[in-house]
C-alpha positions, -999 to +999 in steps of 0.1 A: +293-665+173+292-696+194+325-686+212+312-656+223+285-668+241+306-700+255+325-674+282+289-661+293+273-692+302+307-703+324+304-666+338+271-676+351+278-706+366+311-696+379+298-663+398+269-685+409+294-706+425+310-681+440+280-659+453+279-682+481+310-671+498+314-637+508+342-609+499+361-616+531+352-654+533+367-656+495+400-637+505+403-658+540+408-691+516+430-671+497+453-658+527+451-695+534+457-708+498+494-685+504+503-703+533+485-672+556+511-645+546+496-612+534+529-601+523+531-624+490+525-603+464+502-630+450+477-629+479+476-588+476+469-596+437+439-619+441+424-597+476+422-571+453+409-590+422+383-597+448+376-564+460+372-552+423+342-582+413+330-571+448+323-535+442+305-541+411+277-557+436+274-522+451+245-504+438+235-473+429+267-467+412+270-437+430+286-454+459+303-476+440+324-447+423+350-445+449+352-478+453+366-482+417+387-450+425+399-473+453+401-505+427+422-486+398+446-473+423+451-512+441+452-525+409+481-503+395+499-507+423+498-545+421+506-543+384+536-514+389+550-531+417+550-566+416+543-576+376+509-591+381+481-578+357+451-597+370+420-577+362+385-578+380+370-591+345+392-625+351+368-652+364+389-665+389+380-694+411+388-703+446+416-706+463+438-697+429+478-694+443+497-668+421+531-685+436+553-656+429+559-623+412+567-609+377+559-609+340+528-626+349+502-612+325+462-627+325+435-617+295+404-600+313+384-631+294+401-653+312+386-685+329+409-699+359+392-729+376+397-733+415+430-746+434+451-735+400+489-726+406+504-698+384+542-693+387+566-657+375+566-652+338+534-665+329+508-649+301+478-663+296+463-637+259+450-638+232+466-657+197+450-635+168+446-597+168+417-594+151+404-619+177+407-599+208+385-617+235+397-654+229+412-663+261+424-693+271+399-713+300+418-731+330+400-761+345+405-765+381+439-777+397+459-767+366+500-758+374+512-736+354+551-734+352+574-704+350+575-684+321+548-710+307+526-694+277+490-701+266+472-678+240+439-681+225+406-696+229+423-726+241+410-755+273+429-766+297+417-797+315+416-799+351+446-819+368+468-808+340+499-797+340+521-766+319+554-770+320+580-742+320+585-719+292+559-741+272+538-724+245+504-738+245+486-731+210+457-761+216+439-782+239+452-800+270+432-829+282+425-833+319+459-850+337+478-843+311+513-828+308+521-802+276+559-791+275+578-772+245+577-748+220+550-751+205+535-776+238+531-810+229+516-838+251+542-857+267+524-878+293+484-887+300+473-899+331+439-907+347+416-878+344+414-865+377+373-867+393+356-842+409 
């Protein structure tokens, strides 16, 4: 039972965080984040992760209806057209680069911390299915290599790093580097502060 209350409490603190900045201050670091070019399909994915936590602020649910008619049809089209599932349930945090497009698959109970890189071919699920919300938790600055796996309710530190094609099954501490199949440690640095 204590892993199901663990994702609430960082929801909390994490949309804390992130009430301070605004819908369109929150997608201006992201245009920035992808090098100010709204054509990478990574920058339309997070804008309209964005607009999707955004519209659940709108109240009475009346006029947030079209809204989420608006939502399902961006978020299809993201999903259909450039490979990125990235729902509005994802707690992402700022300034989160999705470096380029396909095969890129993230759990609704994800965590993503801020400054995070995700490359093509990443999934970041679930392990078990009779375990269907344990979702891997990204501290901030994390890189994530191409076609890089992590499933189940495993931490990643912040400063670490993913290498390409690994499968992560456990923990990564902070600075570290996890290559392989299954991911091993290969190298430790400093943990990174701040």
């Amino acid at each position: 039972m204590n892993s199901s209350t663990e994702p609430q409490l960082i929801s909390n603190v994490t949309q804390s965080e992130q009430s301070t900045l605004g819908l369109w201050e929150q997608i201006k670091e992201d245009w920035i984040a992808h090098e100010c070019d709204w054509t990478k399909p990574g920058f339309r994915a997070v804008a309209v992760h964005r607009f999707g936590v955004w519209r659940m602020t709108v109240e009475p649910k009346l006029l947030r209806a079209p809204l989420s008619m608006l939502y399902r049809a961006l978020y299809r089209k993201i999903r259909n057209n450039y490979g990125i599932e990235l729902s509005y349930s994802v707690q992402l945090g700022r300034r989160v680069i999705i470096e380029h497009q396909g095969a890129i698959v993230i759990h609704g109970d994800c965590v993503i911390g801020d400054d995070t890189i995700i490359r093509q071919g990443v999934t970041l699920g679930n392990r078990y299915l009779d375990r269907p919300f344990d979702a891997p938790k990204l501290g901030n600055r994390v890189n994530v290599g191409a076609g890089a796996k992590i499933f189940g309710n495993v931490n990643i530190g912040d400063g670490a790093n993913i290498g390409a094609n690994a499968v992560v099954l456990c923990n990564v501490p902070a600075g570290a580097t996890a290559v392989g199949i299954p991911a091993r440690i290969i190298e430790s640095k400093q943990p990174v502060s701040g």
